[in-house]
C-alpha positions in Angstrom: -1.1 -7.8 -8.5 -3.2 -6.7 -11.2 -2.7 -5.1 -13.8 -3.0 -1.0 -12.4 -1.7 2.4 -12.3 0.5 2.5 -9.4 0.1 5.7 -7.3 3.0 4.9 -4.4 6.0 2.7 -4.0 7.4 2.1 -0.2 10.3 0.0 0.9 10.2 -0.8 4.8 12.9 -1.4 6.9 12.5 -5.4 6.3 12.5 -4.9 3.3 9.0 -5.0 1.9 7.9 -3.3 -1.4 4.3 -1.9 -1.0 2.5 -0.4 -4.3 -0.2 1.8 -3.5 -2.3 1.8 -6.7 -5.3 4.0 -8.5 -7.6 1.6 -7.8 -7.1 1.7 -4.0 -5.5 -0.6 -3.2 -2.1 -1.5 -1.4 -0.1 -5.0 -2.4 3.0 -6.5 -0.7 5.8 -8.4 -1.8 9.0 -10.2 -0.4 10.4 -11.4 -3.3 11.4 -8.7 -6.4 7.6 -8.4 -7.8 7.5 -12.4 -8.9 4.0 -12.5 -6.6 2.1 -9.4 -4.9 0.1 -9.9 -2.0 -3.0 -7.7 -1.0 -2.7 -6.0 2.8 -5.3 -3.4 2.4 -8.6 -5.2 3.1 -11.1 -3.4 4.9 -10.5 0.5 3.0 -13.0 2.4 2.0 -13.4 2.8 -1.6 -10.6 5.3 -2.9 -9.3 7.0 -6.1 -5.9 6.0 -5.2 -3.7 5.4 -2.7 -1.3 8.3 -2.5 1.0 7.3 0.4 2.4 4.7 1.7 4.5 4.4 5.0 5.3 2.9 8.2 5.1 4.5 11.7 8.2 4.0 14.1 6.9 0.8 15.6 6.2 -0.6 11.9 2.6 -0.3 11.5 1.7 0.4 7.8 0.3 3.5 6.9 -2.0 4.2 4.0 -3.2 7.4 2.9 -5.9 8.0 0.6 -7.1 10.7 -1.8 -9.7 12.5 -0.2 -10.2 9.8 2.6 -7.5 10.4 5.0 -4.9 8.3 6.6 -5.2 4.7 7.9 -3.6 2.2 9.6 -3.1 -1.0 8.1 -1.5 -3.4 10.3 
């Protein structure tokens, strides 16, 4: 991951860390931070991504300042 201002932190249930950062972005990783992965292709430009969640059947969430919420996965 780049270097950023983080916005959001989210641990799912498999335990996934997501980082939802001020550049609008959202980045994914299995192992403690050592390498980041980025799941958030396809948003529309953003200030920052304010929320980060799952739904009940696991679907990532992604909300964004001023641009609503969006499904990731």
């Amino acid at each position: 991951m780049p270097s950023t201002i983080l916005k959001s932190l989210y641990v799912d249930e498999s335990g996934y860390l997501y980082a939802g950062t001020g550049d609008g972005q959202v980045y994914r990783t299995a192992n403690g931070g050592k390498s980041w992965e980025l799941v958030s292709g396809g948003l529309p430009q953003s200030e920052g991504i304010y929320v980060v969640s799952t739904t009940p059947e696991g679907k990532l969430l992604a909300g964004l300042n001023r641009k609503g919420i969006y499904l990731l996965k």
